[in-house]
Structures are given as C-alpha cells and as structure tokens.
N, C-alpha and C positions, 0 to 999 in steps of 0.2 A: 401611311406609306412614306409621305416625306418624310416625317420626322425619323421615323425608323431607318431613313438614310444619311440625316445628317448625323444622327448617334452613332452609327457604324462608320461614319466618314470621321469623326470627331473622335473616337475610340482606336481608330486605325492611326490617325495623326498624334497619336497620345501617347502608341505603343513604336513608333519610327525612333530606331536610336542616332541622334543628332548628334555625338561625336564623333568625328576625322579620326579615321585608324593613319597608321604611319603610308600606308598602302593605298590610302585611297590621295593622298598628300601627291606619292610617286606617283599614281598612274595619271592624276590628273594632272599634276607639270606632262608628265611624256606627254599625253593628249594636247597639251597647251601648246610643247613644242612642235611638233609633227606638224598640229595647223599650221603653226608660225610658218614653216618651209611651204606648207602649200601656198599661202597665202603670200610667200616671195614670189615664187613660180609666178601665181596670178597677178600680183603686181606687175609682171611685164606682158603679159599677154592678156588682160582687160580691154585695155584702149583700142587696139585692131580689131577686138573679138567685139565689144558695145558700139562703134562709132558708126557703123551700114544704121543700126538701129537707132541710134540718137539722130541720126541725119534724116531717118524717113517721120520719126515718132519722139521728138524730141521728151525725155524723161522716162524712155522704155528702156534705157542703157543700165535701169537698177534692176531689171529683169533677171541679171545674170550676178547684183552684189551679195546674193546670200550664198555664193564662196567665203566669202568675208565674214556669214554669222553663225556656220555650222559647229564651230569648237566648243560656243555655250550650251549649245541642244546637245551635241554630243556628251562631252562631261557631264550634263546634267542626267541624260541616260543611262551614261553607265556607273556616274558614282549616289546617284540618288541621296544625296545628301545636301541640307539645306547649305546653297552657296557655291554647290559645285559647278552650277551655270555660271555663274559671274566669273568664279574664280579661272575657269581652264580659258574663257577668251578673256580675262584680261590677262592673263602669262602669254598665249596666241600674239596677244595686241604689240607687249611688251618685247616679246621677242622678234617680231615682225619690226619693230621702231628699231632696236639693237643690230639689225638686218640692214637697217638701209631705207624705211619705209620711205617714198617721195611728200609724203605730207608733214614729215617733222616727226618727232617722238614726241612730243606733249600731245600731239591732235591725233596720232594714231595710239595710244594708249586710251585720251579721255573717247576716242569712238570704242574701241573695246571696252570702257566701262559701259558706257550706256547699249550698246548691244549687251552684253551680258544682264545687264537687270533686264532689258525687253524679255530675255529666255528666263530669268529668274522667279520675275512675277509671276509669270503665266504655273510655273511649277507650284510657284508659293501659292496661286490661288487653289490649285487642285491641291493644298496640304501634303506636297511631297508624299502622296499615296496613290497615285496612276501616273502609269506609264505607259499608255496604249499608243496605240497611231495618232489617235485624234490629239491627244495632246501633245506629243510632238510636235505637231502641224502646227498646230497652235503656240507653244513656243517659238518657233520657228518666223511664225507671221510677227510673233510679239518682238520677235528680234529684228525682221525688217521696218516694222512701225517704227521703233523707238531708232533704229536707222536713218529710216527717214526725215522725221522730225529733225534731227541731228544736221543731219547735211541739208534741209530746208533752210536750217538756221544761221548755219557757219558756210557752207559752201554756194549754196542759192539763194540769199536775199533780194527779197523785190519781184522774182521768180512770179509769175503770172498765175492765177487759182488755175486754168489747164494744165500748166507744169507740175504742178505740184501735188495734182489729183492723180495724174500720173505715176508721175514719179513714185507718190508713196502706193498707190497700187498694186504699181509694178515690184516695189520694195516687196511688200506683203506674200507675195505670189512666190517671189523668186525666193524670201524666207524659207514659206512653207513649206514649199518643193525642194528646195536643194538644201535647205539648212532640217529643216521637220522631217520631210520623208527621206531624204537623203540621210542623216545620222540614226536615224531608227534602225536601216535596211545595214548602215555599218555593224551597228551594235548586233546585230540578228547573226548576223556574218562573223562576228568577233566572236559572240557565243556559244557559235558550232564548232570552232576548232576549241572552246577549253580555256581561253585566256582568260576568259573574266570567273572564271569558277569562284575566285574567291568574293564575286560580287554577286548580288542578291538577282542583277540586270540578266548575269551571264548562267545562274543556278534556274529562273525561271526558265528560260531560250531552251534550258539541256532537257530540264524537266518537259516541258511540251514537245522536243523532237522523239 
C-alpha cells in the first residue's frame, strides 16, 4: 500500500510540467503586486491593530503577521509551479520596499525571500502534486515558522525562551489561518468567476462546481 503510493506520488511528480508559460510570469507579478499594496495598507495599520496584544501577551502581536505571508501560499496556488511561492512574495517584498517599507528595502526584501522558501518547501516536499486545504495550511505555517525564526534573529535577539515560544506560535497560527486558509478560500473565489481558467488551480475549482 505504501509503496503503491509513493510510485503514484513519484509518477504524478514526473508527469508536472516545470516550465513558466509567459502567463504564469504575468499573473504571478500581478499577484506579487496586489500584496505589495495590501501589505502598504498594513504597514500602517499593524501597530494600533498588535499593540492591546503585545501589551497583555507579549509575542502574540505575530498572531496577526501572516498578512505579510499570504502572497507566497497564494501564487503557489494558483500558479503551481516549482518557485511560484518564492517568486510572487519576493516581487510582494520588493515592491512593498519600492513603497516605502519602514524597515529599509534590503531587510524587507531578505524577509520576503525567507518567507517565500517557508511556503516553498512545504509545496516542494508534497512534489508540487497537492493542493488541498491541508497543505495550504501547512505552507502557510511553513511561512510563519521561517518568519519567525527571521525576526527571532534580526529583530529580537536575547529575547527570552517565553518570548520566543510565543512569538513563533503565534507566527505559525497566524500563517496558517490567514496566509494557508485565507489564499486557498481566495483561490476558490478567483475560480468561480473564470479568471484562472487558463490554470490547472482555476480548471479544477470550475470542474467540481
């Protein structure tokens, strides 16, 4: 029985065509940029919105940073193609820094690389061959972890094992929920109206309605 699963797992990843159409190039910048603006937006409205909660639950203020890692779960979604996590948040990242980001462009681009590999692996280890809920989620978390860590290292050094347990936690949670199930329920919603027809994301969604 296993084996018979990872021959159809290993056969399904054999048969993924890994070349970028021109199409999946555009949709994934648009995707990239669109976060970027959301992620202006949120740029100024975080710190009101986190601080009641950093003030009672000091490192529960990441509860709410997976606004920040939804762009890699989402592209990885809908363009299913190896990279396509990485690539639409760091464009997100890039264009967010070109923006104005308050932490500089070198330190808001390198956190959009390392989110985007947290949503990457997690696809990479399921062989860019599911796309259900759970793995969403799971990228999603993978995107707050490697967040985490991140800002452990460069913005909280010293930071107490309490802090820290939290903080990444609360990263994971707020991934999965608003970056994993949050880009799944866009995607589902993107592929009732037709937009994604020409992707395999938006041809499944049409076929099961």
């Amino acid at each position: 029985m296993v084996q018979n699963t990872l021959i159809t797992t290993k056969a399904s990843f054999q048969r993924i065509n890994y070349r970028w159409r021109v199409v999946d190039i555009v949709v994934a910048s648009v995707l990239g940029v669109a976060a970027a603006l959301i992620f202006f937006g949120w740029n100024q409205l975080y710190a009101p919105v986190t601080a009641p909660f950093e003030a009672l639950l000091p490192g529960s203020q990441a509860l709410f940073y997976g606004v920040w890692l939804f762009a890699g779960v989402l592209g990885g979604l809908v363009i299913r193609k190896p990279g396509a996590a990485l690539y639409t948040e760091v464009v997100a990242a890039t264009v967010s820094a070109l923006l104005g980001a308050k932490w500089g462009g070198f330190l808001t681009i390198e956190a959009g690389l390392v989110q985007g590999l947290g949503a990457e692996l997690v696809f990479l280890i399921f062989l860019y061959s599911s796309w259900k809920l759970g793995v969403a989620i799971l990228a999603g978390a993978g995107a707050g972890l490697a967040m985490a860590i991140n800002d452990l290292v460069l913005w909280y050094p010293g930071a107490d094992t309490a802090f820290q347990a939290i903080y990444t936690v609360s990263a994971i949670i707020s991934g999965a929920v608003i970056a994993g199930l949050g880009s799944w329920l866009i995607v589902r919603a993107l592929a009732k109206t037709g937009v994604l027809s020409r992707f395999a994301s938006g041809r499944v969604q049409t076929a099961r309605a």
